[in-house]
N, C-alpha and C positions, 0 to 999 in steps of 0.2 A: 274656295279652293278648286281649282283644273282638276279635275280627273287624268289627264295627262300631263306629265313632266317634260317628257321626251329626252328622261337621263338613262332610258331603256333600248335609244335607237343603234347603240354600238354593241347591244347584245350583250347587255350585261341589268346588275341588278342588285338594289341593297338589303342586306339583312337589319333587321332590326338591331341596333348601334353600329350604325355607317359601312359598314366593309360593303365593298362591289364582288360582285361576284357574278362570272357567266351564266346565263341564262339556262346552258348546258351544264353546271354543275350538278353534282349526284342531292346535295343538298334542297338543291332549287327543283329536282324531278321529286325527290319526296313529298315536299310539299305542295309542287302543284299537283300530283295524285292525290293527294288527301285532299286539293281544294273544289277538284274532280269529284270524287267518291263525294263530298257533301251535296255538290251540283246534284248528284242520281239520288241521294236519300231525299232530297227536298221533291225529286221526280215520284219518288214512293211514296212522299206523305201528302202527296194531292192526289193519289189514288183511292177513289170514293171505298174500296174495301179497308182501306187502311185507317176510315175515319176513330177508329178507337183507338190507335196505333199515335195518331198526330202527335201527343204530348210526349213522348217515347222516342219518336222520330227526332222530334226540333233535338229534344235534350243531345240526341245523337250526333246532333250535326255542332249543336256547342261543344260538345267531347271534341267533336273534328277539329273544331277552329281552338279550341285550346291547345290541341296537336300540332296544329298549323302555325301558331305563335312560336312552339316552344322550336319546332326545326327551323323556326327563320329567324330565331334568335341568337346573337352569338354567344356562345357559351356566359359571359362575364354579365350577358343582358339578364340570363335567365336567373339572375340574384335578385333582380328588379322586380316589382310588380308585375308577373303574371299570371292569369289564371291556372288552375291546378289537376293534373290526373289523380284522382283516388282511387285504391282496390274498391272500394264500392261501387265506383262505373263500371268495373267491370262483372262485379259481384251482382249487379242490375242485370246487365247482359246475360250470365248466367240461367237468373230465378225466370226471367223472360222466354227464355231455350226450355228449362223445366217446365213452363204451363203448356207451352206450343206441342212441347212431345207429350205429354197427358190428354191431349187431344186431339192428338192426327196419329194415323194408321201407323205401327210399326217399320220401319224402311228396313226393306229387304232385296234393294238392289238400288245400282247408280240409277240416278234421275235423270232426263233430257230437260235444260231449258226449257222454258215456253208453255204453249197452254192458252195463254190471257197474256193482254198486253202489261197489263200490274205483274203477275209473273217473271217475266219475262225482264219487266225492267231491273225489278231485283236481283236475278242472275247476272246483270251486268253489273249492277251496282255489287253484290261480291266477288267476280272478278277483277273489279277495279279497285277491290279492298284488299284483296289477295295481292296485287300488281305494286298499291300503296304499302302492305307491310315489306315487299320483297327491296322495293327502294329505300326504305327506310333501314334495313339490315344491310345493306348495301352501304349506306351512310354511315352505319352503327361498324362497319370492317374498320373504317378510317379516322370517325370522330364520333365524341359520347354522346350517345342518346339516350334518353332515358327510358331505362327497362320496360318501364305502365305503357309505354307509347307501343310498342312492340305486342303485350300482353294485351292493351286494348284491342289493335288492328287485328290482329289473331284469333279472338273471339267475336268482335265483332263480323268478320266473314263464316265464322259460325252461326251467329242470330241469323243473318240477311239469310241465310242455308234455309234453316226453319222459318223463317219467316216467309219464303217463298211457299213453304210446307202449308205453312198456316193459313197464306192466301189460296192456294189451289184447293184447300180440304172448304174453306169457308164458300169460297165460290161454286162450289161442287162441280170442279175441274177434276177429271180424272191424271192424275202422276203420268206420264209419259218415264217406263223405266227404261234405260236401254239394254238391247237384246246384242249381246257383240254376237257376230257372224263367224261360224264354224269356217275353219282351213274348211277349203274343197281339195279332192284327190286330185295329184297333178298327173 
């Protein structure tokens, strides 16, 4: 099988059961943000501090791509065989955010990106998770999504939160808070 078809060069694209659809649909930005956002957690789970993290990560990124089927499915496909979101993905997520705030310092102010290049990538990777649910509700104004996909995205930019938390405390990276800057007298 080609890797290429070239039934993509008039800017268009099919959902799983045949419908075309432009490249620039809201449908087709969802899911290539979530295909994005996995690109970056698989960037996190080769980060040697993250080596305990790996098994936790992949599963992440299969959540993703289970995501990623069900927005490029057309509705009548999703009766079909495919893979499933459970409140325990997300209930995972959760108990994950629980151990990391048991062991990193109290937060008592906004945080700056960065620090460490591992850092750092994760800050990206939850703003592209933030940017993925925002398309995905954007999707969800016009046609049905399923709620867990929404509930997933939404917590999952919470983990990535702490988990930057987790890698900066492991690494013995000091927090960079930010300091917003007082009005000067005019």
């Amino acid at each position: 099988m080609k890797i290429y078809t070239k039934t993509g060069d008039k800017g268009t694209t099919s959902l799983i059961g045949g419908t075309r659809l432009s490249k620039a649909h809201v449908r087709i930005d969802a899911y290539g943000t979530v295909d994005e956002l996995n690109g970056y957690i698989g960037m996190l789970r080769d980060q040697p501090v993250n080596e305990s993290r790996k098994d936790l990560l992949k599963e992440i990124q299969d959540r993703l791509f289970t995501i990623g089927s069900h927005l490029a499915s057309e509705p009548d496909q999703k009766k079909k065989i495919l893979p499933d979101l459970y409140d325990d993905d997300i209930t995972l997520l959760e108990k994950e955010m629980d151990l990391i705030d048991a062991n990193v310092p109290p937060l008592r102010a906004f945080i700056l990106p960065g620090g460490h290049q591992a850092v750092s990538f994760g800050h990206i990777a939850r703003t592209v998770c933030r940017r993925a649910e925002r398309a995905v509700i954007h999707l969800q104004q016009g046609e049905e999504v399923e709620p867990a996909v929404i509930r997933y995205l939404n917590r999952l930019s919470d983990y990535l939160f702490m988990l930057c938390r987790a890698m900066t405390h492991e690494l013995g990276i000091e927090e960079v808070t930010w300091q917003p800057r007082v009005s000067r007298e005019k």
